[in-house]
PAKE-913358 format. One line per 3 residues: for each residue x, y, z of N, C-alpha, C. Coordinates in pm, whole numbers, plus 50000, padded with zeros to 5 digits. Layout:
PAKE-913358
X/Y/Z/X/Y/Z/X/Y/Z ~ ...
END
This chain:
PAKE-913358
74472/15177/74824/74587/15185/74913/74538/15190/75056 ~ 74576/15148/75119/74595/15097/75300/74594/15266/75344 ~ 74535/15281/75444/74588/15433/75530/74716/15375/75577
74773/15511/75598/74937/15527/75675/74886/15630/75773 ~ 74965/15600/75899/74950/15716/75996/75074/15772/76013 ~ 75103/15934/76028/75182/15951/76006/75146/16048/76177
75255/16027/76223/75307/16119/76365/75423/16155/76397 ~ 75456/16255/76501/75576/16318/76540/75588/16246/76684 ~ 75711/16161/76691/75732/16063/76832/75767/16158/76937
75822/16123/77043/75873/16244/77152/75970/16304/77154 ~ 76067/16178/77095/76154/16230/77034/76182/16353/76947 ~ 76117/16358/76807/76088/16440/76756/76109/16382/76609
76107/16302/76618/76135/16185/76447/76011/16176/76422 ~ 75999/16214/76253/75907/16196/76184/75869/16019/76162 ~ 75760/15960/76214/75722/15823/76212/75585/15816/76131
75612/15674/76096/75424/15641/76008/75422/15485/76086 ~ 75301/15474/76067/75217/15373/76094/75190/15275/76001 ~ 75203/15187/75918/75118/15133/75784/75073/14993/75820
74994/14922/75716/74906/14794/75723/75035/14698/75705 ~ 75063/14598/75775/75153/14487/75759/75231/14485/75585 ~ 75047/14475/75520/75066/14420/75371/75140/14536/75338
75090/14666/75338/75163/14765/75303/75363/14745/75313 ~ 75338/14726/75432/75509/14724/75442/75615/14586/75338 ~ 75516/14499/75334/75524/14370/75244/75562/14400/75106
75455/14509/75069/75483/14522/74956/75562/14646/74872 ~ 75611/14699/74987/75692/14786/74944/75860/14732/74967 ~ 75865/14625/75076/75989/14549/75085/76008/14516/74943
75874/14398/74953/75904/14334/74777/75938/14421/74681 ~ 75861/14595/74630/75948/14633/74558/76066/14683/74552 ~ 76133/14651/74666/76275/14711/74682/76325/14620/74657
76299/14512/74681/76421/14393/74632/76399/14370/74470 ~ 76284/14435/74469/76293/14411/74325/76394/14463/74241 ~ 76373/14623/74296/76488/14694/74264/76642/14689/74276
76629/14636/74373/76778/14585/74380/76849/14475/74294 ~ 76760/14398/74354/76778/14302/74202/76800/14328/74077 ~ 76704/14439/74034/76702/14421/73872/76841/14568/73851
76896/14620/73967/77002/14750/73972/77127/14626/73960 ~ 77080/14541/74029/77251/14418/74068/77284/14368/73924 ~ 77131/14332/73862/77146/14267/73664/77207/14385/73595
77151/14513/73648/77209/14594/73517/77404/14636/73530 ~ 77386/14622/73658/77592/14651/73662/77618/14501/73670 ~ 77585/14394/73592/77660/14262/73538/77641/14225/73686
77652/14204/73789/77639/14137/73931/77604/13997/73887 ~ 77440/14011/73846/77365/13901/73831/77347/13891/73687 ~ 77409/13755/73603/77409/13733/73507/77259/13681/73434
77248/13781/73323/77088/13736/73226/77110/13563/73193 ~ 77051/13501/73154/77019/13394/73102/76912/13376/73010 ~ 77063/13286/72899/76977/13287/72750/76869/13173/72816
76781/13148/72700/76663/13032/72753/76733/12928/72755 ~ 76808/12825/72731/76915/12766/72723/76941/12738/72866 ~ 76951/12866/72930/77042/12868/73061/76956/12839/73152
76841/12878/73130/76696/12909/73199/76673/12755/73241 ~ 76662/12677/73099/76607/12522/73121/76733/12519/73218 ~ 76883/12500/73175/76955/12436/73282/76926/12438/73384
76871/12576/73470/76886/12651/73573/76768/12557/73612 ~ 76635/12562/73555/76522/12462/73614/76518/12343/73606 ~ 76614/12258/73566/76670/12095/73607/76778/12072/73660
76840/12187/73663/76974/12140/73812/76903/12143/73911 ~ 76987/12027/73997/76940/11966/74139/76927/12118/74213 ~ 76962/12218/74218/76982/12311/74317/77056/12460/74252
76993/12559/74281/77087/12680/74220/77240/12668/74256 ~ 77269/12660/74334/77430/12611/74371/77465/12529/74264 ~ 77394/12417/74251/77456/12333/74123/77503/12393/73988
77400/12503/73982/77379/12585/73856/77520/12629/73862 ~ 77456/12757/73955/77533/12871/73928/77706/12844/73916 ~ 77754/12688/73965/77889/12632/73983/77926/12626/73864
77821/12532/73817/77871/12515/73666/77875/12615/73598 ~ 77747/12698/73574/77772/12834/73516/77874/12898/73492 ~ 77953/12883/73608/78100/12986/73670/78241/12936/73599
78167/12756/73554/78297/12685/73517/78366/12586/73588 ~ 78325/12538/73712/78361/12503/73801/78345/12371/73848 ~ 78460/12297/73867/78395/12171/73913/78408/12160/74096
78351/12051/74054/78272/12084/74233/78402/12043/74303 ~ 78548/11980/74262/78689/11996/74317/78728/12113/74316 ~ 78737/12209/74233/78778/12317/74247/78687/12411/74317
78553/12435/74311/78491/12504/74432/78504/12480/74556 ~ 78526/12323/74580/78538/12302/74715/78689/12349/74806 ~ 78781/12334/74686/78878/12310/74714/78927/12492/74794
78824/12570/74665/78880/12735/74671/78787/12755/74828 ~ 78703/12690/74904/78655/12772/74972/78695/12667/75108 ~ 78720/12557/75100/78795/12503/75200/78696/12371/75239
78648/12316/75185/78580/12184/75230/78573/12065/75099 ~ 78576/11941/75162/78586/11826/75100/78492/11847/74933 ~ 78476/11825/74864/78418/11794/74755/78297/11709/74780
78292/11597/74841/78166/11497/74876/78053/11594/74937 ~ 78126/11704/75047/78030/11815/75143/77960/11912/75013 ~ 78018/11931/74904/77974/12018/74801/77881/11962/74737
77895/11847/74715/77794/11787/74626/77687/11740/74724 ~ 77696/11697/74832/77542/11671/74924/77502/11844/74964 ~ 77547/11960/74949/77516/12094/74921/77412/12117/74841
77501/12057/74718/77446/12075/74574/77273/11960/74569 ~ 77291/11898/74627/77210/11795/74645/77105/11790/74747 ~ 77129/11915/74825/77026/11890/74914/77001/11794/75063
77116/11698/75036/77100/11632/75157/77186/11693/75288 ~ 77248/11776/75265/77336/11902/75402/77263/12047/75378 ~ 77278/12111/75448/77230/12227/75469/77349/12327/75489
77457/12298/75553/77546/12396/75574/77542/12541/75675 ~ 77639/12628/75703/77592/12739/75781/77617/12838/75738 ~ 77523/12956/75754/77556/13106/75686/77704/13114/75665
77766/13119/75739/77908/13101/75671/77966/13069/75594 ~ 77958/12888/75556/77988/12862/75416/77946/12928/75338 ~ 77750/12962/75308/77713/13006/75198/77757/13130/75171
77782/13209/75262/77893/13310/75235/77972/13353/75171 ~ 78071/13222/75206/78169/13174/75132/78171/13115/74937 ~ 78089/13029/74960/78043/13002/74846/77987/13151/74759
77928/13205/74814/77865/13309/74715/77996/13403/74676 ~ 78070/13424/74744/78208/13501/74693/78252/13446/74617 ~ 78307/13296/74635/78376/13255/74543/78321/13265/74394
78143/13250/74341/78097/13258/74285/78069/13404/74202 ~ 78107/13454/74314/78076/13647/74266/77911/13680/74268 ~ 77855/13598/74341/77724/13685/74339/77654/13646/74490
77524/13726/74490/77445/13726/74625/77403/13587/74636 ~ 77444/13570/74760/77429/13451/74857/77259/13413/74819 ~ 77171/13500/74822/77009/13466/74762/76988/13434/74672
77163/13424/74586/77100/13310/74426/77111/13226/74424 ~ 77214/13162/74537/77250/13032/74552/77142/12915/74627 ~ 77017/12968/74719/77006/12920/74796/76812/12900/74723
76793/12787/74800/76595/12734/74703/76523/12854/74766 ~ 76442/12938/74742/76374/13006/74778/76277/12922/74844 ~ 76240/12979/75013/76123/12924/75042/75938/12924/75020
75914/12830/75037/75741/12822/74974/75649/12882/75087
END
């Protein structure tokens, strides 16, 4: 483990110091946690293996998770307010869209906006 420095500011707030990685990897296990707290109250739905392959040959988690939900890409578009053609170049990768929509989209869907979207490399 990394040293932590731990000091009293002027304030009078208890503060630490830690190694970058340190803080890295204690983020990561919080989202872990969160994550795996969001699966256990139903938030984020398990997937049989079944779902798994789908999930890793749809064009895009958005694609997934639409269908998943039941949804055709008229009626998603329709519930969150944009053309159908804009959903599917979404779904496709060729638009990007703005925090807002995905927003949007993730409500309509019922889950965190970070399932919908490619994780970066």
């Amino acid at each position: 483990m990394n040293k932590i420095v731990y000091f009293t500011s002027p304030g009078g707030d208890e503060m630490a110091i830690l190694p970058r990685a340190e803080l890295e990897s204690l983020r990561d296990a919080a989202d872990h946690a969160k994550a795996l707290a969001d699966y256990r109250r139903g938030k984020v739905p398990g997937l049989t293996p079944g779902q798994a392959l789908a999930f890793a040959e749809a064009p895009s988690p958005l694609a997934f998770w639409r269908k998943f939900r039941g949804l055709t890409q008229a009626q998603l578009a329709a519930e969150i307010g944009i053309a159908q053609n804009y959903l599917s170049d979404l779904e496709n990768g060729k638009r990007t869209g703005d925090i807002a929509l995905w927003m949007r989209l993730a409500k309509a869907l019922e889950m965190p906006v970070e399932e919908l979207v490619e994780p970066e490399d």
